[in-house]
C-alpha positions in Angstrom: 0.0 0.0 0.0 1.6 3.0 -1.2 -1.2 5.9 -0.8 -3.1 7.0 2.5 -6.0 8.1 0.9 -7.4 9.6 3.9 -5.4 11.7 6.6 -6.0 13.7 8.8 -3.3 15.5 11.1 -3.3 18.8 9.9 -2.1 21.0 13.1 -4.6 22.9 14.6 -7.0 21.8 12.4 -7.5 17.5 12.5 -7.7 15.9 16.0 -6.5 18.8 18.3 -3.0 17.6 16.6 0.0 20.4 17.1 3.2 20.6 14.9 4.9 18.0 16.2 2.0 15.4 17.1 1.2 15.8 13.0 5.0 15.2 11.9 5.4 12.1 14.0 2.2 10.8 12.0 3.7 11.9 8.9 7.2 10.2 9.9 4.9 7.0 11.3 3.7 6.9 7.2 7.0 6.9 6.1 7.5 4.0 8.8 5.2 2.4 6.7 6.2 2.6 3.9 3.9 5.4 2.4 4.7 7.3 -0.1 1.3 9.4 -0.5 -0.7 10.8 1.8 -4.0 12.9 0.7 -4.5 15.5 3.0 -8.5 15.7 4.2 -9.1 18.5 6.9 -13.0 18.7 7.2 -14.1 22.1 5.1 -17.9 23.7 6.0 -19.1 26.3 4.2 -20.7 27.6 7.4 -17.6 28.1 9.3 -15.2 29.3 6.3 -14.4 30.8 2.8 -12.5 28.6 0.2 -9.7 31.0 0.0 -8.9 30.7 3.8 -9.2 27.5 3.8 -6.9 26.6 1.1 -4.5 29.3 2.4 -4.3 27.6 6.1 -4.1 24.1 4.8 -0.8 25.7 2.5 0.5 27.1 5.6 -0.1 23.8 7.9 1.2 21.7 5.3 4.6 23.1 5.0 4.7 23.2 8.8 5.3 19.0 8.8 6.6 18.3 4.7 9.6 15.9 5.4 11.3 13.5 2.9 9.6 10.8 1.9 6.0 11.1 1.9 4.5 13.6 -0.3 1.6 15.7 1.0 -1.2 15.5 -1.5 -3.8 18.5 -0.6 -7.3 18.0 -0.5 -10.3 18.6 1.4 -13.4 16.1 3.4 -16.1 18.7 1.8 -19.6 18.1 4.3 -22.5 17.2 2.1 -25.2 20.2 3.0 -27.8 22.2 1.2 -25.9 25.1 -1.1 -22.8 23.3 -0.8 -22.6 22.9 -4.6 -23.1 26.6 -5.1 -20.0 28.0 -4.2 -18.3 29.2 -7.4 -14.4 28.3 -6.5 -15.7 24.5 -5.5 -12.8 23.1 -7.5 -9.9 24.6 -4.9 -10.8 21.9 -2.6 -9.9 19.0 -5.4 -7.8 16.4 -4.6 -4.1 17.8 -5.9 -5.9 20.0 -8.3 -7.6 16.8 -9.9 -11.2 16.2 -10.7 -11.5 14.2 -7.3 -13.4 15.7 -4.7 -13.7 14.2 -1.4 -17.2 14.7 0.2 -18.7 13.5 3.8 -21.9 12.0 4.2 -24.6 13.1 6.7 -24.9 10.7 9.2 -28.7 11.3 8.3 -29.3 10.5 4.7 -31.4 13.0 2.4 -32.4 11.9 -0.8 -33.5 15.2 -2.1 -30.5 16.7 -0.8 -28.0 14.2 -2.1 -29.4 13.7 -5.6 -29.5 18.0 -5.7 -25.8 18.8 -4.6 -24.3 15.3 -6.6 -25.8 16.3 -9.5 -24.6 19.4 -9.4 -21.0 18.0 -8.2 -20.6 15.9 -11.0 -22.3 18.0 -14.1 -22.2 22.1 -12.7 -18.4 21.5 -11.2 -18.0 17.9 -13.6 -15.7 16.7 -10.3 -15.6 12.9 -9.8 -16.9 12.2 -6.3 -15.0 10.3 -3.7 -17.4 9.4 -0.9 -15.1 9.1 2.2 -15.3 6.9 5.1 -17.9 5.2 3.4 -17.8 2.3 6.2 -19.2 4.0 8.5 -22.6 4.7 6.0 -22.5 0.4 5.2 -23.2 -0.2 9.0 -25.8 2.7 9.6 -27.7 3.1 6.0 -30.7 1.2 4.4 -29.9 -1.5 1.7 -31.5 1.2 -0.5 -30.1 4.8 0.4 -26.2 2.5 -0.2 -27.3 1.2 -3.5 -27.6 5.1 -4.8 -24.8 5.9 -3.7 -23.1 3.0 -5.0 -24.7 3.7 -8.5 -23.1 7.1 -8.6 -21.5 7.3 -12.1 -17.3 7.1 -11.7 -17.7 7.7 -8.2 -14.9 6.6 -5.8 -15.0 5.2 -2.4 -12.8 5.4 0.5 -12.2 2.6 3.2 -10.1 3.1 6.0 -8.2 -0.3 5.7 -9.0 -1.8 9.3 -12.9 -2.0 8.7 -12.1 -4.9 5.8 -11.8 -6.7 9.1 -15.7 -6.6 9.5 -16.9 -9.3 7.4 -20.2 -7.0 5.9 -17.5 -4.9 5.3 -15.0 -6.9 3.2 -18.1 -8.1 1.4 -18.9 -4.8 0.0 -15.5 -4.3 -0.6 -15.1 -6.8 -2.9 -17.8 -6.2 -4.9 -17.6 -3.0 -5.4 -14.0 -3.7 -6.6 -15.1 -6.7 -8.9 -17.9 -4.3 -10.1 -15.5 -2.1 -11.8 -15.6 0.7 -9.2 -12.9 2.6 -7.3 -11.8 1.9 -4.1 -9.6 4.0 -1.9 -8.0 2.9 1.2 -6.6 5.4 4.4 -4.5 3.0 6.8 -6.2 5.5 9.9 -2.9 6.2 11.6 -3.7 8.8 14.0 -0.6 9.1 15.9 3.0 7.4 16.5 2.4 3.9 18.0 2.7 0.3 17.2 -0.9 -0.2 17.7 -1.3 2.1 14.0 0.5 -0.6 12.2 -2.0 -3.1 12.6 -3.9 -2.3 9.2 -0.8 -4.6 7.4 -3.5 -7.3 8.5 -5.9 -6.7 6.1 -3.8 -5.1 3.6 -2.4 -9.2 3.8 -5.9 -10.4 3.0 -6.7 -8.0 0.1 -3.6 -9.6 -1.3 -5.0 -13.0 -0.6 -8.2 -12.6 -2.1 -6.8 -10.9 -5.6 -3.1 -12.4 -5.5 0.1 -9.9 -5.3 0.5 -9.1 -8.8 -3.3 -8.0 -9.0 -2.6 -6.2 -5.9 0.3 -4.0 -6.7 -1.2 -3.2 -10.0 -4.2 -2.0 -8.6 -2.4 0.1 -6.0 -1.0 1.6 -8.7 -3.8 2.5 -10.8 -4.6 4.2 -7.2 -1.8 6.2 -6.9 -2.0 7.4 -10.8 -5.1 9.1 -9.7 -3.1 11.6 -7.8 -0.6 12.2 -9.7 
């Protein structure tokens, strides 16, 4: 596993994390063996402009760059009404890419999800990336997942641990042999042994598809950011 597709250690900004709490995450990545990270710090419209935003991620991030893993900016954009209006939507893109991350209420709204995607994907034409989507696979219906999961070119994320529930893994899978994109963050949080535990279901993933199928699609991941 080359990319963390999901970080969050930001300082002052992810986790009550400070300068050097984030760089010993970043230098527990390297640890690892990462090369990637993608930078998500949570982004309402309610609590800030674009512009600021983007200019305090720029000034957090060069606060803990070291050698080794490259910082990919991005942003975990929360799903609410209007959200879609805001003309400079495409600053929050993953590394300047089409990608956009994008949080799901913990309370699902049909009209307001088929409203702000739409517009997402044909206003902004971004390519969703529906993060932490574990968490939605143990709290939503069978039917609010399957519209999600029929989102055209969408991509989901996975922290890499939750493969270890079995529903989990399931949907996984499918997804994956369905063609789809899926995106893994290992969930490191901080500098301890206990964060290296998620090399136990990368080892499954590469017992389910083989090792040549998995390093090739780990790097048809990390094209994506490039």
């Amino acid at each position: 596993m080359t990319v963390d597709f999901n970080l969050h250690c930001l300082p002052d900004i992810d986790f009550n994390h400070g300068v050097q709490s984030a760089v010993n995450v970043v230098h527990n990545l390297k640890r690892c063996e990462i090369k990637y990270a993608v930078l998500t710090p949570t982004y309402d419209c309610d609590v800030d402009s674009v512009s600021s935003f983007v200019k305090s991620r720029r000034d957090k991030i060069k606060l803990i760059e070291c050698s080794g893993v490259k910082l990919v900016p991005a942003a975990n954009v929360i799903i609410k009404p209007g959200i879609s209006d805001i003309n400079d939507f495409a600053k929050l893109t993953v590394n300047k890419t089409n990608l956009i991350y994008l949080s799901l209420p913990d309370i699902f709204d049909e009209t307001l999800f088929d409203r702000e995607i739409h517009n997402i994907m044909y206003k902004h034409k971004l390519i969703p990336v529906f993060s932490d989507i574990d968490r939605y696979i143990l709290t939503y219906t069978d039917d609010q997942l399957y519209k999600i999961f029929s989102v055209p070119y969408a991509c989901y994320q996975f922290i890499i641990s939750s493969l270890l529930n079995k529903e989990i893994l399931k949907i996984a899978r499918e997804l994956i042999a369905n063609g789809k994109c899926v995106l893994f963050g290992t969930g490191i949080r901080n500098y301890t042994n206990q964060n290296l535990n998620y090399n136990v279901p990368i080892k499954q993933f590469q017992k389910w598809f083989g090792k040549e199928y998995f390093n090739f699609y780990m790097l048809k991941c990390e094209n994506l950011i490039k």
